[in-house]
mmCIF file of the N, C-alpha and C atoms, coordinates in Angstrom:
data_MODEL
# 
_entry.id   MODEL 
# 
loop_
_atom_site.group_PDB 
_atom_site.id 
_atom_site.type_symbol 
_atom_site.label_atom_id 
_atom_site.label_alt_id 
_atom_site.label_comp_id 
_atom_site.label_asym_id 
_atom_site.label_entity_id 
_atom_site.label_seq_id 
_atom_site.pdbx_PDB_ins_code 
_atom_site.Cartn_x 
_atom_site.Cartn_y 
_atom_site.Cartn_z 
_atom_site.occupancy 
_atom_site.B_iso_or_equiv 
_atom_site.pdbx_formal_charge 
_atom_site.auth_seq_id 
_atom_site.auth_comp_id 
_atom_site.auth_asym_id 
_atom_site.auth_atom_id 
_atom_site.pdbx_PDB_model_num 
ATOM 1   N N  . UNK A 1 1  ? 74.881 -5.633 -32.286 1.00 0.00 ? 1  UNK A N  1 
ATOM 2   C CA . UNK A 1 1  ? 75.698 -4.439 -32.122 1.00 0.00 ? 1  UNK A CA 1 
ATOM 3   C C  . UNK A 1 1  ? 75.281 -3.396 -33.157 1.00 0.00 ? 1  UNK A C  1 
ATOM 4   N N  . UNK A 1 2  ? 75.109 -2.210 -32.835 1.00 0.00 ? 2  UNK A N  1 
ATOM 5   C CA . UNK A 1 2  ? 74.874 -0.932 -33.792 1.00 0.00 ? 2  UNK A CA 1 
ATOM 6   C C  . UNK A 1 2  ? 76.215 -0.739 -34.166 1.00 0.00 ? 2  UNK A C  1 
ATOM 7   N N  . UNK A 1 3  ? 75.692 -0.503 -35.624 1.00 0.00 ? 3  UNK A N  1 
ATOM 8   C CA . UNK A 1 3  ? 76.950 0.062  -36.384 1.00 0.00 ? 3  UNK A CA 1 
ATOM 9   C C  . UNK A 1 3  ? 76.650 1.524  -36.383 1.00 0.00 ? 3  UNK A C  1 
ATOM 10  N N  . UNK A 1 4  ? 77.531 2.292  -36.461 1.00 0.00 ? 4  UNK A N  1 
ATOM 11  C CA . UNK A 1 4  ? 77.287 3.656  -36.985 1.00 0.00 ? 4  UNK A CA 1 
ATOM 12  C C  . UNK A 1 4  ? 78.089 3.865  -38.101 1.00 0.00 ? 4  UNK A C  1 
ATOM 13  N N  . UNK A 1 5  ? 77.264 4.730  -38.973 1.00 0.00 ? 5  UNK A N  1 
ATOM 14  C CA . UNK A 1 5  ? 77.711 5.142  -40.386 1.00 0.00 ? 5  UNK A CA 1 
ATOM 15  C C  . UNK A 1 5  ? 77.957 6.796  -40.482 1.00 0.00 ? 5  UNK A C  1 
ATOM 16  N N  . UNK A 1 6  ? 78.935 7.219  -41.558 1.00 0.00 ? 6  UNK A N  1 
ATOM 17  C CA . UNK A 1 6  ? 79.587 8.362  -41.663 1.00 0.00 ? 6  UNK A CA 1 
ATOM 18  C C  . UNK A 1 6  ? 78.439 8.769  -42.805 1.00 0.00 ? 6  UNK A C  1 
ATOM 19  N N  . UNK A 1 7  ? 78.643 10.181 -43.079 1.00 0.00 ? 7  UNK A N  1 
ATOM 20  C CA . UNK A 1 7  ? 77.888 10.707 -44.343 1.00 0.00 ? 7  UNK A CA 1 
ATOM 21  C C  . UNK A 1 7  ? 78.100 10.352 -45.210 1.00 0.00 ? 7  UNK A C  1 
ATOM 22  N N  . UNK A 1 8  ? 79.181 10.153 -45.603 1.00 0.00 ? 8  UNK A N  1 
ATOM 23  C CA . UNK A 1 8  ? 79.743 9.798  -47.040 1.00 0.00 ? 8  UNK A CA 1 
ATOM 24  C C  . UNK A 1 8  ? 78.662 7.880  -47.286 1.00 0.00 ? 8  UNK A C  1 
ATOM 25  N N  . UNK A 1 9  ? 78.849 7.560  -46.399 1.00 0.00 ? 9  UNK A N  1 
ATOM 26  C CA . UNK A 1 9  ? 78.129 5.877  -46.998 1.00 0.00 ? 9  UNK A CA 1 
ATOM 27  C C  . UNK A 1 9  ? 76.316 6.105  -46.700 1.00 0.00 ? 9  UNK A C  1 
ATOM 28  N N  . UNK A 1 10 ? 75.930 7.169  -45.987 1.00 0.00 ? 10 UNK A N  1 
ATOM 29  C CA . UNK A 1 10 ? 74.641 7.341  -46.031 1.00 0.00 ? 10 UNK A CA 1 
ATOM 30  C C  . UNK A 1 10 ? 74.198 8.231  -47.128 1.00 0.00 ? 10 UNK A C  1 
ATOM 31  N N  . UNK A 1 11 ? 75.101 9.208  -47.437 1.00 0.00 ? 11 UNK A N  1 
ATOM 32  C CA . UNK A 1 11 ? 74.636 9.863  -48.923 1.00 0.00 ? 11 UNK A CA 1 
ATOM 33  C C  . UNK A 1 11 ? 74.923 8.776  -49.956 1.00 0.00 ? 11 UNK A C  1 
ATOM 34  N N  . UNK A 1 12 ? 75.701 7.225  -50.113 1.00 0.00 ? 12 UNK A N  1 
ATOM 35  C CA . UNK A 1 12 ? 75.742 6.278  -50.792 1.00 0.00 ? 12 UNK A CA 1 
ATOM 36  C C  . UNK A 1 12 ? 74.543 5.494  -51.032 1.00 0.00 ? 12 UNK A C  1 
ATOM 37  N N  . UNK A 1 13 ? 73.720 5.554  -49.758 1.00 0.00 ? 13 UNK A N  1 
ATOM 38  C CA . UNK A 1 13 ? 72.931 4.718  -49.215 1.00 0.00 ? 13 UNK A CA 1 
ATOM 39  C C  . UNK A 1 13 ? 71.320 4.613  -49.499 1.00 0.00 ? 13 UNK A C  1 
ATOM 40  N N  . UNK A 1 14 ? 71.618 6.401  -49.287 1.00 0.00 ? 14 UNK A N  1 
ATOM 41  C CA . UNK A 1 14 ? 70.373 6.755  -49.876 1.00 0.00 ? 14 UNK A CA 1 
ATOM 42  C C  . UNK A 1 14 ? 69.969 7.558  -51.038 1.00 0.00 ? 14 UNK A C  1 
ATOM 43  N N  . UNK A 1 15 ? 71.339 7.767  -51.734 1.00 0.00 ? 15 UNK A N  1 
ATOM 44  C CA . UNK A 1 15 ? 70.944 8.690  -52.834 1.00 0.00 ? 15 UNK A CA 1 
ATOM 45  C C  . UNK A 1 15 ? 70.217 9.889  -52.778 1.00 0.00 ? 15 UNK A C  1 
ATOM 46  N N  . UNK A 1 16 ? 70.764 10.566 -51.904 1.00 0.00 ? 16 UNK A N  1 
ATOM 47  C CA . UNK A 1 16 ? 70.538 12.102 -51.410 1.00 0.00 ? 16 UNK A CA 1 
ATOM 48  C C  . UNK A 1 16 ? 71.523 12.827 -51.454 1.00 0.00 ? 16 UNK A C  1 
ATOM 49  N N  . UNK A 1 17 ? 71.568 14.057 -51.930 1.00 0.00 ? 17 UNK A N  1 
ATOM 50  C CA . UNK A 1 17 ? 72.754 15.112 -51.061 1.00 0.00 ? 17 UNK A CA 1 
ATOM 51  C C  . UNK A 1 17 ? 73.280 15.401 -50.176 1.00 0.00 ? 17 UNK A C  1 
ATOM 52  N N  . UNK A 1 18 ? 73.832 15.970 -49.257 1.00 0.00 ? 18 UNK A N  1 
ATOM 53  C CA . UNK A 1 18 ? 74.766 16.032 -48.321 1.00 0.00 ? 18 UNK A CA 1 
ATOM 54  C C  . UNK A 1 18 ? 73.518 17.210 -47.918 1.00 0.00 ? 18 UNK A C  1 
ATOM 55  N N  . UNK A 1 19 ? 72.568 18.323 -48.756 1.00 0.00 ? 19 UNK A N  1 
ATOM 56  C CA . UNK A 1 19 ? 72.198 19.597 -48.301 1.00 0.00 ? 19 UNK A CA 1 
ATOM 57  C C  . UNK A 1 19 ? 70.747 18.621 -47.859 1.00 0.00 ? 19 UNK A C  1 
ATOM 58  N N  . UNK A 1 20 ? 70.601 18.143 -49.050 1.00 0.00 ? 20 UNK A N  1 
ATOM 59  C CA . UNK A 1 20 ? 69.164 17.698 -49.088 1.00 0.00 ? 20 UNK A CA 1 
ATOM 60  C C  . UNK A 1 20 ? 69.022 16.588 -47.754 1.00 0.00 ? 20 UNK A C  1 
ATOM 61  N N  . UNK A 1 21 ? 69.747 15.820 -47.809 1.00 0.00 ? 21 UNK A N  1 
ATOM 62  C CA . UNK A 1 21 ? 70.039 15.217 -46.176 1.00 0.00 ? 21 UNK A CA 1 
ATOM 63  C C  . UNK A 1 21 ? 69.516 16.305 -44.680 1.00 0.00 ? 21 UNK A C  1 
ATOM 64  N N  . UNK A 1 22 ? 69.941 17.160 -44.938 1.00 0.00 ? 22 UNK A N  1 
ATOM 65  C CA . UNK A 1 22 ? 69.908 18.184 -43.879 1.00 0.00 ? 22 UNK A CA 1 
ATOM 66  C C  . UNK A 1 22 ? 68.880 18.991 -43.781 1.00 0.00 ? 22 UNK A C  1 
ATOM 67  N N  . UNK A 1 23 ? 68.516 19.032 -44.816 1.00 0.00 ? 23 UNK A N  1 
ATOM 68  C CA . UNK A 1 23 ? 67.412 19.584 -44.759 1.00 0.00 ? 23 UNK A CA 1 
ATOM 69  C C  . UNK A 1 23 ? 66.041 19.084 -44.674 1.00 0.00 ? 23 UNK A C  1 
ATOM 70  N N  . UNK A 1 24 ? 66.107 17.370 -45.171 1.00 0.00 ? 24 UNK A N  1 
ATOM 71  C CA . UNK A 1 24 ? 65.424 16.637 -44.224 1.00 0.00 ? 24 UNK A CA 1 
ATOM 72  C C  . UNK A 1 24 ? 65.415 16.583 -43.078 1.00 0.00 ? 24 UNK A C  1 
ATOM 73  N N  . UNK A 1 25 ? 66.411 16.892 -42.437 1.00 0.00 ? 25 UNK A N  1 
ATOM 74  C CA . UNK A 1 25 ? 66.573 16.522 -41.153 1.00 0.00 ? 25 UNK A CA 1 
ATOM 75  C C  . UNK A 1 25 ? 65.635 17.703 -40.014 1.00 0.00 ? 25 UNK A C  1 
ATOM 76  N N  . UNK A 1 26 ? 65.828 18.445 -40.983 1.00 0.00 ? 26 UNK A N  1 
ATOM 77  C CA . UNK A 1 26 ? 65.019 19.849 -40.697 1.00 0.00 ? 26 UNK A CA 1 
ATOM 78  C C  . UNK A 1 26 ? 63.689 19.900 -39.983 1.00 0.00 ? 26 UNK A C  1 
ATOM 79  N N  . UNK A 1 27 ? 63.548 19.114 -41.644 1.00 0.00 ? 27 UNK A N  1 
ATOM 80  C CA . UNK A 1 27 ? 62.140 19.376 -41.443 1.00 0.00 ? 27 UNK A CA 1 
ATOM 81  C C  . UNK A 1 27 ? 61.412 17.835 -40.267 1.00 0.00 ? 27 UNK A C  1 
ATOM 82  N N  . UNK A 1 28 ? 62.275 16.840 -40.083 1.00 0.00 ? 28 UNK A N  1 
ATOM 83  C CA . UNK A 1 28 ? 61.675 16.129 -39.029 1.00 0.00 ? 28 UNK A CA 1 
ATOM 84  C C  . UNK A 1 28 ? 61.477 14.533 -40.083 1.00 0.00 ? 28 UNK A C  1 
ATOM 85  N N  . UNK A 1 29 ? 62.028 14.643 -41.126 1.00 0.00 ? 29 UNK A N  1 
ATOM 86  C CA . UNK A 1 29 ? 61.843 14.176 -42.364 1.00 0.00 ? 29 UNK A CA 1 
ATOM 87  C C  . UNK A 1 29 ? 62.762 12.851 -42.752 1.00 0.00 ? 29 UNK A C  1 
ATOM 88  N N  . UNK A 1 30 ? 63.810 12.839 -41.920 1.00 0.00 ? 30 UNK A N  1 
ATOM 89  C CA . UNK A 1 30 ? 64.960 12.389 -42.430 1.00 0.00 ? 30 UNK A CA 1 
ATOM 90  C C  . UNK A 1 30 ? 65.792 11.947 -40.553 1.00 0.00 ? 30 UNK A C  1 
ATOM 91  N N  . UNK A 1 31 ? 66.324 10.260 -40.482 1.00 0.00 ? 31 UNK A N  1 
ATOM 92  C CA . UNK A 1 31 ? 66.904 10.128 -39.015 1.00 0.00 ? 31 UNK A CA 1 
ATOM 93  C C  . UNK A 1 31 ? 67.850 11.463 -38.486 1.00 0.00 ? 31 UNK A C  1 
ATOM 94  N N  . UNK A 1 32 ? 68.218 11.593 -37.626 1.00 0.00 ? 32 UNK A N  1 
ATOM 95  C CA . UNK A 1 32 ? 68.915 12.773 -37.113 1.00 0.00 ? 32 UNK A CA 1 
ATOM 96  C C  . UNK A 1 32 ? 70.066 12.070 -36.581 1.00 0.00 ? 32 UNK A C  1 
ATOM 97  N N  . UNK A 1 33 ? 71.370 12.707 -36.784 1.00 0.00 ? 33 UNK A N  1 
ATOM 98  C CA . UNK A 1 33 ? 72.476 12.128 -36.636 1.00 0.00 ? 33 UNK A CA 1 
ATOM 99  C C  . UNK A 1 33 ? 73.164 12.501 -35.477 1.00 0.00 ? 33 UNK A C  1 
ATOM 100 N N  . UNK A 1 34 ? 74.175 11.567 -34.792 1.00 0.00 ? 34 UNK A N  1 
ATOM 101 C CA . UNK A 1 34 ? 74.420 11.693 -33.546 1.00 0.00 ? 34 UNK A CA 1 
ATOM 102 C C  . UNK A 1 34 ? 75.887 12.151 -33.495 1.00 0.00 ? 34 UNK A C  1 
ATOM 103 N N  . UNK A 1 35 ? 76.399 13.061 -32.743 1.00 0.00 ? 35 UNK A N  1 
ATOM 104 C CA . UNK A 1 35 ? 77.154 13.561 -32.252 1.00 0.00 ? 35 UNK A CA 1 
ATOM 105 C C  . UNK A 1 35 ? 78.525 12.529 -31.555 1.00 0.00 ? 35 UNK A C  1 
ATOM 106 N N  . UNK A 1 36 ? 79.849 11.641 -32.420 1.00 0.00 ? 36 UNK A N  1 
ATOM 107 C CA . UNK A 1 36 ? 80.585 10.949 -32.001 1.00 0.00 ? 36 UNK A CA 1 
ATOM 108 C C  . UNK A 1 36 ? 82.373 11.505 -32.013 1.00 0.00 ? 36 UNK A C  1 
ATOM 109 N N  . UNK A 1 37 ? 82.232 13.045 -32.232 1.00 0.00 ? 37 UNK A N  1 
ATOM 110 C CA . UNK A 1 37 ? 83.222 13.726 -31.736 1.00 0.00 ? 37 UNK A CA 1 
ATOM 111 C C  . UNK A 1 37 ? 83.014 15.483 -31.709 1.00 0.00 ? 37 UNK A C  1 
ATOM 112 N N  . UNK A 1 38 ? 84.047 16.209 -31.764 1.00 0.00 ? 38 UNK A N  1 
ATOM 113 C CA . UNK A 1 38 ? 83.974 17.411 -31.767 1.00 0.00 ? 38 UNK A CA 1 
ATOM 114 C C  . UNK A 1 38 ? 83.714 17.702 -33.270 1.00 0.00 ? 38 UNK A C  1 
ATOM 115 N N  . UNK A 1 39 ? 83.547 17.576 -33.895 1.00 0.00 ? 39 UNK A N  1 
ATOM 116 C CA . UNK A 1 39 ? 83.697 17.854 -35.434 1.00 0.00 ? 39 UNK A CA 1 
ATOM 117 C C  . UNK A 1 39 ? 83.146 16.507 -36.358 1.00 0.00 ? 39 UNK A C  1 
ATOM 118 N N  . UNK A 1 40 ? 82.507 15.489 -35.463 1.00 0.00 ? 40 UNK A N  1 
ATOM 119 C CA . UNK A 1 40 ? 81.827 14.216 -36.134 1.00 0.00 ? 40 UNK A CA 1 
ATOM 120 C C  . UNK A 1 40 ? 81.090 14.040 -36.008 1.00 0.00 ? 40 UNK A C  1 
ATOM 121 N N  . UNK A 1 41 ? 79.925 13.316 -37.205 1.00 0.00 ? 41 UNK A N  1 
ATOM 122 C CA . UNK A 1 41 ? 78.445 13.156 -36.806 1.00 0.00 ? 41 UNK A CA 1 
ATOM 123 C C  . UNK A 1 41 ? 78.665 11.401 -37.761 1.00 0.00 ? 41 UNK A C  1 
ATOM 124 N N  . UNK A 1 42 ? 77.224 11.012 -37.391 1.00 0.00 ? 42 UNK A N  1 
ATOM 125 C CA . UNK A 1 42 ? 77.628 9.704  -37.633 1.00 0.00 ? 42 UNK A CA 1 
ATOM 126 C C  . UNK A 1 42 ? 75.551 9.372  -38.083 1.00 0.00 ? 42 UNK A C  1 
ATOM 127 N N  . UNK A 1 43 ? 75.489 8.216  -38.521 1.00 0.00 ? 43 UNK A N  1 
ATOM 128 C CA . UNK A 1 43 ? 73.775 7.785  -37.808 1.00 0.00 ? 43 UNK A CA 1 
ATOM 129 C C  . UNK A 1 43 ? 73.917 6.226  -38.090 1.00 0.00 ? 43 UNK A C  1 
ATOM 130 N N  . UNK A 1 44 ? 72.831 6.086  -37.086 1.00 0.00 ? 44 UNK A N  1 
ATOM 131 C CA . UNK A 1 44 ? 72.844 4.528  -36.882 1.00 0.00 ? 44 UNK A CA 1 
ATOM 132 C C  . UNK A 1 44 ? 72.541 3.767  -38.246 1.00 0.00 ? 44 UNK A C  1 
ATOM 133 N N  . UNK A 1 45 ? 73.185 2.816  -38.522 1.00 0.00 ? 45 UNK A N  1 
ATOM 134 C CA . UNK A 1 45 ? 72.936 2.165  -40.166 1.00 0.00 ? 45 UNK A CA 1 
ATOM 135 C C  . UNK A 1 45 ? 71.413 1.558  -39.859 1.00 0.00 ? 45 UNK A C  1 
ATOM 136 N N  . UNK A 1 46 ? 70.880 1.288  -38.546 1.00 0.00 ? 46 UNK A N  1 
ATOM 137 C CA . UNK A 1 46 ? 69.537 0.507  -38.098 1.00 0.00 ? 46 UNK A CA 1 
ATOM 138 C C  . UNK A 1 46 ? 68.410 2.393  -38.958 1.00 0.00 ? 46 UNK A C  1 
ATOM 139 N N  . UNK A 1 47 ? 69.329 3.239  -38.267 1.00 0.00 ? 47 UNK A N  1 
ATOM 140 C CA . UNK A 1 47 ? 67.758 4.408  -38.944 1.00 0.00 ? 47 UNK A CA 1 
ATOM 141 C C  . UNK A 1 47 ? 67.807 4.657  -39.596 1.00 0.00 ? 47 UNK A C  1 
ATOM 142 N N  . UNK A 1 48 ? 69.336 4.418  -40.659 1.00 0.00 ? 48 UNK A N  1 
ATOM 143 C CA . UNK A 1 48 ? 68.782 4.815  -42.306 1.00 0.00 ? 48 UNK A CA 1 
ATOM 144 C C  . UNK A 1 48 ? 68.187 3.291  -42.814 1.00 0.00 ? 48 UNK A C  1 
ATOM 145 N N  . UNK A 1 49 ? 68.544 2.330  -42.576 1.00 0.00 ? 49 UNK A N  1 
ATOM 146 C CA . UNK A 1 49 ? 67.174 1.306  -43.310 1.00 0.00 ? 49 UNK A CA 1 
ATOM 147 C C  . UNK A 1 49 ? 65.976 1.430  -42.748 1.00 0.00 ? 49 UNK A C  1 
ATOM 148 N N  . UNK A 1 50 ? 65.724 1.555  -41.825 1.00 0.00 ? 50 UNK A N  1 
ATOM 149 C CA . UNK A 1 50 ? 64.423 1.747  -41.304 1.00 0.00 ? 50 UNK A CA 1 
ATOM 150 C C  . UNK A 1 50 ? 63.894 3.163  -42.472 1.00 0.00 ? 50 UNK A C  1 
ATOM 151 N N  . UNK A 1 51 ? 64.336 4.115  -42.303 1.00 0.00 ? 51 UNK A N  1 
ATOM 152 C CA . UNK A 1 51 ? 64.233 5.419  -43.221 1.00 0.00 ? 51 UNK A CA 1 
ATOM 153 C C  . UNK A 1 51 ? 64.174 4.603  -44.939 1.00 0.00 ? 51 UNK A C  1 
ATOM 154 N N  . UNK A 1 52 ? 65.177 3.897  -45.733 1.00 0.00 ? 52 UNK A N  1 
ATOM 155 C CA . UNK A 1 52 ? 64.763 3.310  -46.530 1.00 0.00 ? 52 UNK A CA 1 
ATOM 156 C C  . UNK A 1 52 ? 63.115 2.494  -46.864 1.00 0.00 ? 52 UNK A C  1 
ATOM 157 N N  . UNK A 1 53 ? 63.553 2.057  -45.605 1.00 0.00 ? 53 UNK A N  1 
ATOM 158 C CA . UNK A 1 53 ? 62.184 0.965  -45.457 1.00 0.00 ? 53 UNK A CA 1 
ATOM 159 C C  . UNK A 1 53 ? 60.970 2.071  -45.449 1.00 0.00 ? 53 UNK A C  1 
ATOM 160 N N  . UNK A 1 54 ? 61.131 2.484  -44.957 1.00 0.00 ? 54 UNK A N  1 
ATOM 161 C CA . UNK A 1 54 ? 59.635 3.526  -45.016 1.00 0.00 ? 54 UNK A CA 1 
ATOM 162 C C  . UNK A 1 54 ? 59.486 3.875  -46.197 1.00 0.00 ? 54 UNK A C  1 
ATOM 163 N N  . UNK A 1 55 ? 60.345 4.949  -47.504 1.00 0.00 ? 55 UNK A N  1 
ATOM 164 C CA . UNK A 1 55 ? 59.844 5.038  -48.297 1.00 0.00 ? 55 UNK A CA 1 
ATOM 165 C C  . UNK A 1 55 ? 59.439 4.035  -49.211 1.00 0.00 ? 55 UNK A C  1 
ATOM 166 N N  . UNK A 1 56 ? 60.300 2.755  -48.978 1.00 0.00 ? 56 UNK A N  1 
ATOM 167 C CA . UNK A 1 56 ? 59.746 1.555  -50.196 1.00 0.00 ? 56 UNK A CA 1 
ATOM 168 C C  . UNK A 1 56 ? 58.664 1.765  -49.701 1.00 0.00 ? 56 UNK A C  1 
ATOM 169 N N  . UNK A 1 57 ? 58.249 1.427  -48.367 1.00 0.00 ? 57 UNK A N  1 
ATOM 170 C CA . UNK A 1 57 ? 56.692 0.876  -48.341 1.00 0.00 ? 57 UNK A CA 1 
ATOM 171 C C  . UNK A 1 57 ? 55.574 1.873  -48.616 1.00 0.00 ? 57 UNK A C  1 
ATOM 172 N N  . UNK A 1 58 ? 56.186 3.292  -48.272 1.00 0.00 ? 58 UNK A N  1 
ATOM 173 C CA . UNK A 1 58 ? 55.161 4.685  -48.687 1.00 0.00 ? 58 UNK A CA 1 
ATOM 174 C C  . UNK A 1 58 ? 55.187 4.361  -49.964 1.00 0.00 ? 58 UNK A C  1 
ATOM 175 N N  . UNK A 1 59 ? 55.930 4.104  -51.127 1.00 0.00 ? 59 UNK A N  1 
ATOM 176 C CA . UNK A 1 59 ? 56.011 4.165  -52.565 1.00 0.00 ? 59 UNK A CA 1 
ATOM 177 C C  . UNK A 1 59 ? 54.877 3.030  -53.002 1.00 0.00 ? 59 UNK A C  1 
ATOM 178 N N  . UNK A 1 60 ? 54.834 1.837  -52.333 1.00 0.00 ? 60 UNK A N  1 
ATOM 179 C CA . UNK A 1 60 ? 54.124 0.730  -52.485 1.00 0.00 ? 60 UNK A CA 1 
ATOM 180 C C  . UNK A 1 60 ? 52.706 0.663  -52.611 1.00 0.00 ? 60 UNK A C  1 
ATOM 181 N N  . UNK A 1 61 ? 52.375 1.767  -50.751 1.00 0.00 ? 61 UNK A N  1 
ATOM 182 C CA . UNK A 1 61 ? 50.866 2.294  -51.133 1.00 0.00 ? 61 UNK A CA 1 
ATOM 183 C C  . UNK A 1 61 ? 50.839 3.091  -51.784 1.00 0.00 ? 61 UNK A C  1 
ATOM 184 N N  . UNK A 1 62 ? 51.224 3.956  -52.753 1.00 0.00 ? 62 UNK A N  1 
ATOM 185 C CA . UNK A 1 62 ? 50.770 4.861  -53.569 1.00 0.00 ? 62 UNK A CA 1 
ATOM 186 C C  . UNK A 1 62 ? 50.671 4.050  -54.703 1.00 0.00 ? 62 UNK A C  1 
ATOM 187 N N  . UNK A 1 63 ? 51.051 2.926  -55.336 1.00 0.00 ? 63 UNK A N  1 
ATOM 188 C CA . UNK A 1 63 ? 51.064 2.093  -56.220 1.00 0.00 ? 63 UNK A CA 1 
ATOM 189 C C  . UNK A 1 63 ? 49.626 1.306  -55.807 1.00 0.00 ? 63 UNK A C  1 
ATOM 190 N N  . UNK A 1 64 ? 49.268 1.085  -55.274 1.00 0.00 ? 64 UNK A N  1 
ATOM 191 C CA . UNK A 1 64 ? 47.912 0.338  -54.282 1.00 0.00 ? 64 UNK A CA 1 
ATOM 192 C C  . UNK A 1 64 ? 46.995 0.856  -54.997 1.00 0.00 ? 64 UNK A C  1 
ATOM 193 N N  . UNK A 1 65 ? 46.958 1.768  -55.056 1.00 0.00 ? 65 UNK A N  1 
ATOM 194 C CA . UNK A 1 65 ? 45.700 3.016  -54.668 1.00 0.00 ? 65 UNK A CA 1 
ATOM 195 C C  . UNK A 1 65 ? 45.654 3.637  -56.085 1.00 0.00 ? 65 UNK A C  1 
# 
């Protein structure tokens, strides 16, 4: 089952801002959050670890190299 997560535990999650979040999102940078009322956004807890997971492993090869 997908969980979905609120901003408040994904700005927990990932140690980002609320702007800087968004402005990842912008740029294509950051999961994009889904629409679960008139005034609610949410994102799947599966695309912010996946999104975690990517930078550990981007951080890893730059340590490589």
């Amino acid at each position: 089952m997908t969980r979905l997560i609120r901003l408040p535990e994904v700005i927990e999650s990932v140690g980002l801002s609320k702007t800087e979040i968004y402005r990842q999102m912008t740029y294509g940078d950051f999961p994009t959050n889904i629409a679960i009322g008139a005034r609610a956004v949410a994102w799947t807890e599966t695309s912010i670890e996946d999104w975690i997971n990517s930078k550990i492993n981007a951080n890893k090869l730059r340590e490589e190299t």
